[in-house]
BALOBA-1460 file (C-alpha; in Angstrom, 3 decimals):
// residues 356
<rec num="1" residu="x" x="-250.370" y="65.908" z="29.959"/>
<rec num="2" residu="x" x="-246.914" y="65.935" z="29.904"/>
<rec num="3" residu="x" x="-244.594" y="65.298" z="26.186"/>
<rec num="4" residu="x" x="-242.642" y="62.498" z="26.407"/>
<rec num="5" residu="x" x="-239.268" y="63.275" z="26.325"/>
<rec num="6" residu="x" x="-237.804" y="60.054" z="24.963"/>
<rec num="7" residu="x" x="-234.822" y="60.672" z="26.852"/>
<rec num="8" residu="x" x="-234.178" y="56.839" z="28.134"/>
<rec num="9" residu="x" x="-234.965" y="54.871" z="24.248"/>
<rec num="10" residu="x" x="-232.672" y="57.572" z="22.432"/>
<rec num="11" residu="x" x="-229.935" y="56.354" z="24.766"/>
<rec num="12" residu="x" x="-230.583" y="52.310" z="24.111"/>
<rec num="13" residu="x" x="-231.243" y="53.282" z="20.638"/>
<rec num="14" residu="x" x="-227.965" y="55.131" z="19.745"/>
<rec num="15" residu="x" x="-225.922" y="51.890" z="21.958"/>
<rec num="16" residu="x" x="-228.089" y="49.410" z="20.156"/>
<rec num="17" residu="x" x="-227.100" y="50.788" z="16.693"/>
<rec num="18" residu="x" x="-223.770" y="51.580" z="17.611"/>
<rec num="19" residu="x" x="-223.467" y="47.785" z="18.556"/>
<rec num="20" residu="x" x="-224.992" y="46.849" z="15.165"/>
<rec num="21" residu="x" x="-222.748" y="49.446" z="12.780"/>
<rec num="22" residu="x" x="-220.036" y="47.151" z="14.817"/>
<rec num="23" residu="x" x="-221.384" y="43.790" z="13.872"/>
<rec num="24" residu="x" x="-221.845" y="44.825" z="9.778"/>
<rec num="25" residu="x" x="-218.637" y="46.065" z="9.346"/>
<rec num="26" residu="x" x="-217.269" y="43.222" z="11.241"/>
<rec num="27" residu="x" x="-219.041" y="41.122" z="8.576"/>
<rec num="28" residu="x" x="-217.664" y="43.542" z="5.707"/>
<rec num="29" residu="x" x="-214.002" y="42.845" z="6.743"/>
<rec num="30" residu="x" x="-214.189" y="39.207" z="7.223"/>
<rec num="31" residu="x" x="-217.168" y="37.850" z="5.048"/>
<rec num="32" residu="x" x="-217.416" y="40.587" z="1.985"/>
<rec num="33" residu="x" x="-213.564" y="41.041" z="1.773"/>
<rec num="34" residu="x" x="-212.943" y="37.504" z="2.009"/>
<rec num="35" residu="x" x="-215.939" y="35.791" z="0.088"/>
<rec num="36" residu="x" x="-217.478" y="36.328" z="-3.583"/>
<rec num="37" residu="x" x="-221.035" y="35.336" z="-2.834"/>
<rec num="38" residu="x" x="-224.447" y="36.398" z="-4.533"/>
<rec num="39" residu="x" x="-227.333" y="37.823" z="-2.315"/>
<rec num="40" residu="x" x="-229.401" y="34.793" z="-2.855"/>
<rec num="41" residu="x" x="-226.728" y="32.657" z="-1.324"/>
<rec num="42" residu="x" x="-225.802" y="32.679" z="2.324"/>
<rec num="43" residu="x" x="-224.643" y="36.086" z="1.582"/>
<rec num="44" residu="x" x="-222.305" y="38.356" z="4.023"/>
<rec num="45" residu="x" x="-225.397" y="40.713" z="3.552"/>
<rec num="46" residu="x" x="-227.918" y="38.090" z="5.021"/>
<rec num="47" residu="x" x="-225.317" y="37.319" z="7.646"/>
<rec num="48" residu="x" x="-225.173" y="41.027" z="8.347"/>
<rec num="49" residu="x" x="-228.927" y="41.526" z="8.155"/>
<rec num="50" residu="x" x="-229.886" y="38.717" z="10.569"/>
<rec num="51" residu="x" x="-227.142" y="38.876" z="12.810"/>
<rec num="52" residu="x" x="-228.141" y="42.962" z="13.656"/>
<rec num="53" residu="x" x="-231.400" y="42.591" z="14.069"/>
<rec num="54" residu="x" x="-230.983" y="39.488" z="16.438"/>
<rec num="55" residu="x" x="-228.625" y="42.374" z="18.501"/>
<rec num="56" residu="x" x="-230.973" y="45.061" z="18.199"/>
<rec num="57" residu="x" x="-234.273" y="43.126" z="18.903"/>
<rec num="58" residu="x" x="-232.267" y="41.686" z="22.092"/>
<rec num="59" residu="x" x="-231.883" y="44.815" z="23.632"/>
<rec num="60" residu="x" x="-235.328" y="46.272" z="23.123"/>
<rec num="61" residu="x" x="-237.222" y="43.012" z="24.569"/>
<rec num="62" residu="x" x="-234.884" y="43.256" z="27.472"/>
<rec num="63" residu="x" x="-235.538" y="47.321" z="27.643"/>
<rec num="64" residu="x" x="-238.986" y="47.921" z="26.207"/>
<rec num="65" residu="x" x="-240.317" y="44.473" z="26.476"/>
<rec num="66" residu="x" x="-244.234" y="45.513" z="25.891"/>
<rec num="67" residu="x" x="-243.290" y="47.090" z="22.594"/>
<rec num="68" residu="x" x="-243.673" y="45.697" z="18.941"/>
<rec num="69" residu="x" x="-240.861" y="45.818" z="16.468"/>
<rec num="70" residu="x" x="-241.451" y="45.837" z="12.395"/>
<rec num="71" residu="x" x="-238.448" y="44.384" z="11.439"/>
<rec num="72" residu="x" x="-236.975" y="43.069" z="7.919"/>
<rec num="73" residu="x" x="-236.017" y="39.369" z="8.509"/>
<rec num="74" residu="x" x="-237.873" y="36.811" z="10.356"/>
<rec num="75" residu="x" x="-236.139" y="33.090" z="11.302"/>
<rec num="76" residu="x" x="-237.990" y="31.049" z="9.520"/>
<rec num="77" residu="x" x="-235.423" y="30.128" z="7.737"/>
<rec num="78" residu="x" x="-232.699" y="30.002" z="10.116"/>
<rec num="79" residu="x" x="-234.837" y="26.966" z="12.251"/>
<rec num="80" residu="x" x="-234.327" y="23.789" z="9.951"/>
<rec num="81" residu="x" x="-231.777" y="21.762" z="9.996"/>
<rec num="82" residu="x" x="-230.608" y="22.727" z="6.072"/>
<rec num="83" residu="x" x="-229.983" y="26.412" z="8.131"/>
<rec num="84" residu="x" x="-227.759" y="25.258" z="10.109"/>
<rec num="85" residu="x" x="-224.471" y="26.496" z="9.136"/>
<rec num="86" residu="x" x="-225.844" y="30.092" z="8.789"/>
<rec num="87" residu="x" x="-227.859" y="29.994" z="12.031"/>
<rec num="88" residu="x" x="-224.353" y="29.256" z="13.817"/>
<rec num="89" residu="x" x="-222.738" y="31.512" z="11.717"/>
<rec num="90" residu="x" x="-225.242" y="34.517" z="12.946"/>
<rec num="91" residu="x" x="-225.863" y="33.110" z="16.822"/>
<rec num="92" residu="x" x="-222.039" y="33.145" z="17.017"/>
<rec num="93" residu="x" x="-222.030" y="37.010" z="15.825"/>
<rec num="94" residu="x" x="-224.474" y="38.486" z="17.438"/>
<rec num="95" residu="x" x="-223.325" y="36.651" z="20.550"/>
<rec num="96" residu="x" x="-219.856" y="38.301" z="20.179"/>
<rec num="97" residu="x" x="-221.652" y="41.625" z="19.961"/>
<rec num="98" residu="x" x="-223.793" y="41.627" z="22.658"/>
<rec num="99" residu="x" x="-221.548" y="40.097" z="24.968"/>
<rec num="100" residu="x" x="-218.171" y="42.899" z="24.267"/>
<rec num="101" residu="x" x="-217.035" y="44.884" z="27.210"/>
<rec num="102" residu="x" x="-219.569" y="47.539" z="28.195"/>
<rec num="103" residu="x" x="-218.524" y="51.527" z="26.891"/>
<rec num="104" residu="x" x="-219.215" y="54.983" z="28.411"/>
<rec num="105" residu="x" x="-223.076" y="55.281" z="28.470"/>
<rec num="106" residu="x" x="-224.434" y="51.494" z="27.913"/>
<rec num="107" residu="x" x="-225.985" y="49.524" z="31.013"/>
<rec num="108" residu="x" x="-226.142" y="45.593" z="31.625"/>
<rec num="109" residu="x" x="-229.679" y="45.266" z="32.057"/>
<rec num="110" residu="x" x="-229.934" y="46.364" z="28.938"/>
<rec num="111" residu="x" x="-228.671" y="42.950" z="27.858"/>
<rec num="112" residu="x" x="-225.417" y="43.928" z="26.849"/>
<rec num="113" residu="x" x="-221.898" y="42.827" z="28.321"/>
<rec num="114" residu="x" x="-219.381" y="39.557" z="29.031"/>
<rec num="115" residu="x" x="-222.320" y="37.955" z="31.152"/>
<rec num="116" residu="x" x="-225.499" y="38.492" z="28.391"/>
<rec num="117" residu="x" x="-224.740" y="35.824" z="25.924"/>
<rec num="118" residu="x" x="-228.145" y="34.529" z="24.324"/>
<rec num="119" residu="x" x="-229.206" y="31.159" z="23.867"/>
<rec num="120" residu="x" x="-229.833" y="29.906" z="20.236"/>
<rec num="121" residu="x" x="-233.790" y="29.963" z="20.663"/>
<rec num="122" residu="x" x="-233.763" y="33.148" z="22.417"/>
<rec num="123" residu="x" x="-231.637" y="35.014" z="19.512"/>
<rec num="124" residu="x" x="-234.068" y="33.319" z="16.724"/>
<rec num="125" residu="x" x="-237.041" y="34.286" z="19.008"/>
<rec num="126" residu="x" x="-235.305" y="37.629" z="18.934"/>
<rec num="127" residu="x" x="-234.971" y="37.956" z="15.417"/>
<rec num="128" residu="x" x="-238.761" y="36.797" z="14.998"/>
<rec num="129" residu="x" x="-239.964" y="39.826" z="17.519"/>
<rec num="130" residu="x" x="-239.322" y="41.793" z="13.863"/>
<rec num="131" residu="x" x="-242.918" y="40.597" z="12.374"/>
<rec num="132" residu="x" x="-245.146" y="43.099" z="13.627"/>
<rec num="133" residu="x" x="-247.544" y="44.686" z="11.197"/>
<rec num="134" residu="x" x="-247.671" y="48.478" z="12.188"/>
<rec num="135" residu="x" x="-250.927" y="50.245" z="12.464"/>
<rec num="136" residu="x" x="-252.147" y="53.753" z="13.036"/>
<rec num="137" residu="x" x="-252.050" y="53.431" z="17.211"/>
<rec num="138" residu="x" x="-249.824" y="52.139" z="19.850"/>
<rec num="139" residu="x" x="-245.773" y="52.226" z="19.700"/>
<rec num="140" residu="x" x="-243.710" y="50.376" z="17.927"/>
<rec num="141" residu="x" x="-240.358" y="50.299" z="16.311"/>
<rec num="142" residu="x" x="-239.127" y="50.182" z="12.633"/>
<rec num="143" residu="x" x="-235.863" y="48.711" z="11.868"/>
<rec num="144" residu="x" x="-233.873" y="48.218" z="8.179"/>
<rec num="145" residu="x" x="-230.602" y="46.500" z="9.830"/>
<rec num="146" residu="x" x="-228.517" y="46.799" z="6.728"/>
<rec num="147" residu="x" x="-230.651" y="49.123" z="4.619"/>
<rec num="148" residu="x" x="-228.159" y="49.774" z="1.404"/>
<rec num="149" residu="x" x="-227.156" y="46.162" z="0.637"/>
<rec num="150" residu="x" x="-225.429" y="47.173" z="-2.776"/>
<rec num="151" residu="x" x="-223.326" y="49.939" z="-0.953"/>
<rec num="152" residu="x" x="-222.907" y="47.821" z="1.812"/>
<rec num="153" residu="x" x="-221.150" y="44.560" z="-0.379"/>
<rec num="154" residu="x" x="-219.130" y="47.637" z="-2.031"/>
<rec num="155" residu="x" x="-217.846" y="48.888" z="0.599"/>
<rec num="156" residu="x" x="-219.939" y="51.806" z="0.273"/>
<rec num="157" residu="x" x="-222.772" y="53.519" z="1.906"/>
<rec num="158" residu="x" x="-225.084" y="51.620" z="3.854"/>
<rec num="159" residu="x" x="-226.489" y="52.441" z="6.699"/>
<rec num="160" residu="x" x="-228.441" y="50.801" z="9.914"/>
<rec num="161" residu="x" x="-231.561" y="52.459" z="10.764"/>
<rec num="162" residu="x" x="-234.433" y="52.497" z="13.804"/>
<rec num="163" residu="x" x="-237.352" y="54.518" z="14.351"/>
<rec num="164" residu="x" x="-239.644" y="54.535" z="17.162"/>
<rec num="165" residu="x" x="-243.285" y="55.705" z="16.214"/>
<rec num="166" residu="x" x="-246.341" y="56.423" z="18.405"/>
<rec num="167" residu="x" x="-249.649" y="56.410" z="16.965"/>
<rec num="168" residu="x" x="-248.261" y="56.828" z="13.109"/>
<rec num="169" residu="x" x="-245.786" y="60.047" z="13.833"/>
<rec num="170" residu="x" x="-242.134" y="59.059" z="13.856"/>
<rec num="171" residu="x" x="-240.775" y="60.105" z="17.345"/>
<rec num="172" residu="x" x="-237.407" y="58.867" z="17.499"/>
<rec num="173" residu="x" x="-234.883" y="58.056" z="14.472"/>
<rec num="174" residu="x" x="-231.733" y="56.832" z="14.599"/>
<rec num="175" residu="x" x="-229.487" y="55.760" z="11.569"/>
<rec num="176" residu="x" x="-225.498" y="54.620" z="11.466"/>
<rec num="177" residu="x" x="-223.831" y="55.139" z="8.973"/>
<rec num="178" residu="x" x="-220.069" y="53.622" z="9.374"/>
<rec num="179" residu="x" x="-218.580" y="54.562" z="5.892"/>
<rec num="180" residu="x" x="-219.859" y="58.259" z="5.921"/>
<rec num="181" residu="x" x="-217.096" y="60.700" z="6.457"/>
<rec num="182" residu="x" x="-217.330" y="62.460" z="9.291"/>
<rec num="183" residu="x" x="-217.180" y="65.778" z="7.445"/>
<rec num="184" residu="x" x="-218.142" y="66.064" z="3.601"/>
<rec num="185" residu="x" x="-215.407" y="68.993" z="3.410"/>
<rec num="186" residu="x" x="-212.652" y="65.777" z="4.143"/>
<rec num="187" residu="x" x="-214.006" y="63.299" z="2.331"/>
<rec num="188" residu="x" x="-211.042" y="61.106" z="2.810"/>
<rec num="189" residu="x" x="-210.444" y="61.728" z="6.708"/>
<rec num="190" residu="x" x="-211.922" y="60.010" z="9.323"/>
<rec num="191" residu="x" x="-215.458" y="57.220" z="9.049"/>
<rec num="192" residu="x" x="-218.683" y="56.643" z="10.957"/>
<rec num="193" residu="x" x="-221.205" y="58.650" z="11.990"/>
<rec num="194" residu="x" x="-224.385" y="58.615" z="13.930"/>
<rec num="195" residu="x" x="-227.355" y="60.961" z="13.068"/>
<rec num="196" residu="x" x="-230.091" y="61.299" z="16.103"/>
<rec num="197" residu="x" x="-233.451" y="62.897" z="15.969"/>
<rec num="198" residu="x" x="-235.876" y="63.244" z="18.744"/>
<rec num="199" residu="x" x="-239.398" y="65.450" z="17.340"/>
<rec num="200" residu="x" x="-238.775" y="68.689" z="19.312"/>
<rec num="201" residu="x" x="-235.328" y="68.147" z="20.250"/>
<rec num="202" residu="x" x="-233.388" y="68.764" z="17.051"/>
<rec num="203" residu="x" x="-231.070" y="66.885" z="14.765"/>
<rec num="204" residu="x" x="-227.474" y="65.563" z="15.824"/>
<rec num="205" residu="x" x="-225.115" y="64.205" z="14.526"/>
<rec num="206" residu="x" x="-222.620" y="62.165" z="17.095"/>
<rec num="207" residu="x" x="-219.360" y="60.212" z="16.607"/>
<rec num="208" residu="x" x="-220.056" y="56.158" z="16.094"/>
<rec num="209" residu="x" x="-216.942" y="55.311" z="18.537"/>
<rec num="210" residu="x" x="-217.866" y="57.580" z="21.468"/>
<rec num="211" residu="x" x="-221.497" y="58.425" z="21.029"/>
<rec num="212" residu="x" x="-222.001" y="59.681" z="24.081"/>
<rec num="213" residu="x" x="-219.001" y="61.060" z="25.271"/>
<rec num="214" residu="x" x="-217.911" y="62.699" z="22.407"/>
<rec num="215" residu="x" x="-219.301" y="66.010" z="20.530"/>
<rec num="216" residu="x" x="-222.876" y="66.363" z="19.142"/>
<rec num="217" residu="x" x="-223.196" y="68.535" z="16.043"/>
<rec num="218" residu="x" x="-226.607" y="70.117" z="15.778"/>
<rec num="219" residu="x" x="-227.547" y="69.626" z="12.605"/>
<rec num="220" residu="x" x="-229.746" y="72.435" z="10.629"/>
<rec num="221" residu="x" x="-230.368" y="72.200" z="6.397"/>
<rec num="222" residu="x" x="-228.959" y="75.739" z="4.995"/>
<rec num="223" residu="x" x="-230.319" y="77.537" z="2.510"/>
<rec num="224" residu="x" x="-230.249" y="76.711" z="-1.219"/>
<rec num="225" residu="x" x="-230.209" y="78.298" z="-4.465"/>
<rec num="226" residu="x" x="-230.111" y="77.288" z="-8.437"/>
<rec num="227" residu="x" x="-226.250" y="77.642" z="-8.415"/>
<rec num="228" residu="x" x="-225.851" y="75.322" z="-4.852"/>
<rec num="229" residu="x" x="-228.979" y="72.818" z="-4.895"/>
<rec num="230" residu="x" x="-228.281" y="69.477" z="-6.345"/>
<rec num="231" residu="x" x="-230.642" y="65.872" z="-5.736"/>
<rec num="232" residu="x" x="-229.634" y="63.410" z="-3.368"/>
<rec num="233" residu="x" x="-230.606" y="60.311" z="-5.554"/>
<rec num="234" residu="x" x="-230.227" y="56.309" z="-5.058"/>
<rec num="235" residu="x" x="-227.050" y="54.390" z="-6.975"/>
<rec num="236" residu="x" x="-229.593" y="52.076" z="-8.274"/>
<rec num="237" residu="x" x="-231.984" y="52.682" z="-11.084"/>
<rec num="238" residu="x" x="-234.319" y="50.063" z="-9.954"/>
<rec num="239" residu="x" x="-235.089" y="52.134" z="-6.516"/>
<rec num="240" residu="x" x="-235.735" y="55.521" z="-7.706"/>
<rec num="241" residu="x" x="-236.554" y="57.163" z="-11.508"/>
<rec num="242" residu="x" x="-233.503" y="58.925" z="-12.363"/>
<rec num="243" residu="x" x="-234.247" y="60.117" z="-15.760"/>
<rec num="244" residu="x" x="-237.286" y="61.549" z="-14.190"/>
<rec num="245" residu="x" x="-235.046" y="63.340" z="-11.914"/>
<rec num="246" residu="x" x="-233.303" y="64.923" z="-14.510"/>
<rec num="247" residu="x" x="-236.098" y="66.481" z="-15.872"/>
<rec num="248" residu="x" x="-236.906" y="67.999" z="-12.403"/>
<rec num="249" residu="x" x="-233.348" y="69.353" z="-11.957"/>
<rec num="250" residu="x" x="-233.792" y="71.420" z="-15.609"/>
<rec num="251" residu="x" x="-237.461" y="72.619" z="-14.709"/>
<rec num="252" residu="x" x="-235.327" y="73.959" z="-11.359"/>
<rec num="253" residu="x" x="-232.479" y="75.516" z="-13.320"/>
<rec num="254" residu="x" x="-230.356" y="73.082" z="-11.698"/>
<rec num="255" residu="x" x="-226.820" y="72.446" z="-12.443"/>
<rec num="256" residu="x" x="-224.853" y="70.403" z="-10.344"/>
<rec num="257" residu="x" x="-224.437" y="67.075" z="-10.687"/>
<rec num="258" residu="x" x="-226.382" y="65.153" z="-8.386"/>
<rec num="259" residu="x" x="-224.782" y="62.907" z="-5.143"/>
<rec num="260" residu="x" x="-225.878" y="59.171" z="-5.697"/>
<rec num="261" residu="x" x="-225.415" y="56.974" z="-2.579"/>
<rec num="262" residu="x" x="-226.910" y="53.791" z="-0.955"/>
<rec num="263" residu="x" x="-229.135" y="53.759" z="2.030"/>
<rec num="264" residu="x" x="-230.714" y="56.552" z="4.254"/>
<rec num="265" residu="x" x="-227.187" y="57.951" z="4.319"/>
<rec num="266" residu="x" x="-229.100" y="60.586" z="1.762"/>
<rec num="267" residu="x" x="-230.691" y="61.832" z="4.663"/>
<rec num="268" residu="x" x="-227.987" y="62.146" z="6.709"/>
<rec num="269" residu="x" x="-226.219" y="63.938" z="4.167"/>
<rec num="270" residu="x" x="-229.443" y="66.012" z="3.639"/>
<rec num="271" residu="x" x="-229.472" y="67.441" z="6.529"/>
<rec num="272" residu="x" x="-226.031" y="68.381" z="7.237"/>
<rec num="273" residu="x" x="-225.897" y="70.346" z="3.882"/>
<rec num="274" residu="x" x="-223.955" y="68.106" z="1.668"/>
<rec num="275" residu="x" x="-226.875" y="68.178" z="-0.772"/>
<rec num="276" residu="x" x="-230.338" y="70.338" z="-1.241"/>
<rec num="277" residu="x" x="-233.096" y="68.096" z="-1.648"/>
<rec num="278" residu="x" x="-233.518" y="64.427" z="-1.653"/>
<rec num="279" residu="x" x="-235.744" y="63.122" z="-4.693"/>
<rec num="280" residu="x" x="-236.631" y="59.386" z="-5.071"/>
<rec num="281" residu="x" x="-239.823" y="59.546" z="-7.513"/>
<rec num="282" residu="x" x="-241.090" y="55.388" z="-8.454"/>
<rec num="283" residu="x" x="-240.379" y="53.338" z="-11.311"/>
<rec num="284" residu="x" x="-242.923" y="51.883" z="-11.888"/>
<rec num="285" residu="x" x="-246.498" y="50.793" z="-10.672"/>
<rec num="286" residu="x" x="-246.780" y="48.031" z="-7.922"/>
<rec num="287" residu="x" x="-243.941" y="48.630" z="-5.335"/>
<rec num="288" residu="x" x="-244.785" y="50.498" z="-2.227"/>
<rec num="289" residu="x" x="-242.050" y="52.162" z="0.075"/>
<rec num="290" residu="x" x="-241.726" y="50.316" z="3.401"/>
<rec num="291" residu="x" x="-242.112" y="52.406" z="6.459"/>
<rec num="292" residu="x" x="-238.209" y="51.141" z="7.912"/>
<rec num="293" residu="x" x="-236.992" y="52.914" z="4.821"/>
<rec num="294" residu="x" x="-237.968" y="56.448" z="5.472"/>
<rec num="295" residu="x" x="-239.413" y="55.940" z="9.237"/>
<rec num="296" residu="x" x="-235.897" y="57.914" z="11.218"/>
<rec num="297" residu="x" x="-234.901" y="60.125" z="7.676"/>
<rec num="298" residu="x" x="-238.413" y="61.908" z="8.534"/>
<rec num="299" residu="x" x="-238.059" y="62.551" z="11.455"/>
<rec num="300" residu="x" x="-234.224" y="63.627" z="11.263"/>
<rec num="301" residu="x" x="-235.484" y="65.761" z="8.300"/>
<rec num="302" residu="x" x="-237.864" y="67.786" z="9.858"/>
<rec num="303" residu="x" x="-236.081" y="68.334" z="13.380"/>
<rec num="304" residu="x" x="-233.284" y="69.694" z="10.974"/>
<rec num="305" residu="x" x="-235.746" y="72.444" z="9.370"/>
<rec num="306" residu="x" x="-236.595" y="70.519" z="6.554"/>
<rec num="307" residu="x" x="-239.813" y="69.747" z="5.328"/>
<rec num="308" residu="x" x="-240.551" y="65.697" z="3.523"/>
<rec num="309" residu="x" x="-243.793" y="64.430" z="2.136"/>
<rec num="310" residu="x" x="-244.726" y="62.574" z="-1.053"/>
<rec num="311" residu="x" x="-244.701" y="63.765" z="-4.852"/>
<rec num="312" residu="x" x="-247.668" y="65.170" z="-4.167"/>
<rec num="313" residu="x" x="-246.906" y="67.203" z="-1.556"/>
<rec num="314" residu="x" x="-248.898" y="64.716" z="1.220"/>
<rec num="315" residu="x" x="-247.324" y="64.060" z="4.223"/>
<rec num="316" residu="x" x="-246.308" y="60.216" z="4.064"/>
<rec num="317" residu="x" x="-248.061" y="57.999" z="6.611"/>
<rec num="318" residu="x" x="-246.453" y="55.521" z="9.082"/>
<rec num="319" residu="x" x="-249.635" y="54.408" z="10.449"/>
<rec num="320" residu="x" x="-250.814" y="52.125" z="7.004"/>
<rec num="321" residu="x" x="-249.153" y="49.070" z="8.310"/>
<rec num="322" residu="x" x="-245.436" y="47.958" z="7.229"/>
<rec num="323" residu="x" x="-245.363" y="50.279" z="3.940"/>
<rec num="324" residu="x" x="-246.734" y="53.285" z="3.044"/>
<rec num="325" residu="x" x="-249.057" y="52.996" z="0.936"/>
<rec num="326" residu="x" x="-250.074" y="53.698" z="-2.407"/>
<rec num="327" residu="x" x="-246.728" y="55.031" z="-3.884"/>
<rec num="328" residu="x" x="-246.335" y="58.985" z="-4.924"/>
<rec num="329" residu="x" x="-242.445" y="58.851" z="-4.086"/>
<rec num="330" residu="x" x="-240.412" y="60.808" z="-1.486"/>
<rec num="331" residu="x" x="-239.450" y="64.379" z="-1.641"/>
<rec num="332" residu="x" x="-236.973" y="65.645" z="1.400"/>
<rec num="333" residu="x" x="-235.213" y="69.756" z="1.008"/>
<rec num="334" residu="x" x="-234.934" y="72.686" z="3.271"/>
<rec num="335" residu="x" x="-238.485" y="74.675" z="3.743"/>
<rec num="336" residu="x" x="-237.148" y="77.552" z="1.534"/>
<rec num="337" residu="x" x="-236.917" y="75.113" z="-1.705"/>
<rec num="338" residu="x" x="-239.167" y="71.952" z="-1.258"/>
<rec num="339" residu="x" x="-242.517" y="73.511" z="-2.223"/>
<rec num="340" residu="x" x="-240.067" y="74.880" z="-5.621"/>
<rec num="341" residu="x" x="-238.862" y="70.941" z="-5.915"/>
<rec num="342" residu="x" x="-242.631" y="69.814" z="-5.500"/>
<rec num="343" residu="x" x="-244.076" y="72.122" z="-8.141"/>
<rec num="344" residu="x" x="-241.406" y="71.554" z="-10.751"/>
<rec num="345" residu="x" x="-242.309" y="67.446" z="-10.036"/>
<rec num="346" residu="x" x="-245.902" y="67.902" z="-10.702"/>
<rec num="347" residu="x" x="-244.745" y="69.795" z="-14.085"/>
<rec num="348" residu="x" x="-242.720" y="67.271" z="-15.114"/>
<rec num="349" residu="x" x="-245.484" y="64.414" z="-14.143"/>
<rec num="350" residu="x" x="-247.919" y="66.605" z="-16.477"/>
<rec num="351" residu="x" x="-245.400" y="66.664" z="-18.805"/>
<rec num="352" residu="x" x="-245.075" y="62.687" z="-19.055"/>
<rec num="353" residu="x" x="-249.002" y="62.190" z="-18.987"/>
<rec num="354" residu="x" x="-249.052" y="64.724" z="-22.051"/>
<rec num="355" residu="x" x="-247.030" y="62.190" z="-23.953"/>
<rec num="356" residu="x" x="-248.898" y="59.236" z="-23.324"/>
């Protein structure tokens, strides 16, 4: 039996995110810019959020029709009247998106071009394809269309991310990440990247304005010691336990700061060598990571040499349905320090249960 090579989805993948990094920033310069609005109200980031995955969703029914999607949003909300203004809003961007001139690499059938403008039923119906459940067999697609909201409404890191998975592994990742310098060396030069992972094809990273015309970095994590390793950590102290962190980095002899950004962009970084080992350890008891989170950071993690399981040193499962399970938090370095990063974890953990 032959492997699949993937070859045809990591194409519609890359134009279908490339389209959607387009959309958000479009919202960031008109909406965010323009607009002081809360996330509860009709918010640039729900805007954003809807208005991708209604462009993503659109070009995998028309391309890989028979597969599910496990999405963020559905349109519930969007389909009474009292959603009207936002549904226009959203039909009227995504329509803009899909239907922009064609670029090097992208196809009509795949729904895209001056001719493919949607319907308003057909993008909702689009939007809904999101609610799929997951489960251990079959193929389906994960997709966090803004993932990074704070970073986003900043102006920030944020970052949109899909995954295709096939009974539970991850197969295919692909996250955009507009705001991330192109090189961490020039952190004020040029903006938007695209990081690409196919399992046995290696990491890449590509330019967002040409993807596929212009040059693809393979991407491999280097080598880390106590002087060079720093954590990769979230911006927000509600996502990840940062104090905990801390008392990781001094178990490891650590002492560089650590980078704190928004979104899977920490992978991305990760594996390009802009930071040694990506820690996100929970809060608190209850909340469980959802799959769309950390579904394409796998797999770009481990095609770049790197090694990512739980606290515990499990490897995470994508086949439990939307999240992923019981939560033991995310660890992400380089083979030659993770099982060090893992260790010093489970010291600290007995550490804390000592105290109780």
């Amino acid at each position: 039996m032959t492997t699949p090579t993937y070859a045809v989805e990591k194409q519609i993948a890359i134009a279908a995110v490339r389209r959607a990094c387009g959309l958000t920033a479009s919202v960031f310069n008109t909406l965010v810019k323009q607009e002081t609005l809360t996330k509860e109200d009709a918010s640039p980031v729900t805007v954003g959020d809807y208005s991708a995955q209604a462009v993503v969703n659109t070009i995998l029914g028309r391309t890989f029709p028979q597969d599910a999607i496990v999405g963020e949003e559905d349109a519930a909300d969007l389909r009474p009247e009292s959603g009207n203004a936002l549904r226009e809003r959203i039909i009227q961007l995504a329509n803009d998106t899909l239907t922009a001139p064609l670029v090097e690499g992208e196809r009509e059938e795949w729904g895209l071009g001056p001719s493919q403008g949607q319907t308003t039923e057909q993008l909702l119906d689009a939007i809904d394809r999101g609610n799929y459940n997951g489960g251990k067999t079959g193929r389906f697609w994960t997709l966090d269309p803004i993932d990074g909201t704070k970073g986003f409404l900043r102006g920030e890191q944020y970052a949109v991310c899909l995954a295709l998975i096939a009974d539970s592994r991850v197969e295919l990742g692909v996250i955009g990440c507009p705001n991330l310098p192109v090189s961490a060396l020039n952190p004020s030069g040029p903006r938007g990247c695209i990081f690409v992972a196919v399992r046995g094809q290696g990491a890449f990273q590509i330019p967002l304005e040409n993807p596929f015309s212009g040059p693809a970095t393979k991407l491999t994590i280097p080598p880390s010691t106590s002087e060079t390793l720093n954590f990769l950590e979230s911006v927000e102290k509600a996502h990840a336990k940062l104090s905990f962190n801390e008392r990781v980095g001094h178990i490891l002899g650590i002492t560089r700061a650590p980078t704190r950004m928004d979104s899977q962009a920490k992978y991305c970084a990760l594996v390009r060598g802009d930071g040694g080992a990506y820690l996100r350890m929970p809060t608190g008891t209850g909340y469980k990571e959802k799959i769309w989170d950390h579904a394409p950071g796998a797999v770009l993690v481990e095609e770049a040499g790197g090694v990512i399981t739980d606290g515990r040193g499990q490897a995470l499962d994508f086949g439990l349905g939307r999240t992923l399970g019981e939560n033991h938090g995310v660890v992400a370095a380089g083979k030659d320090v993770h099982g060090k990063v893992i260790a010093a974890v489970q010291q600290a953990k007995a550490e804390e249960a000592s105290l109780l």
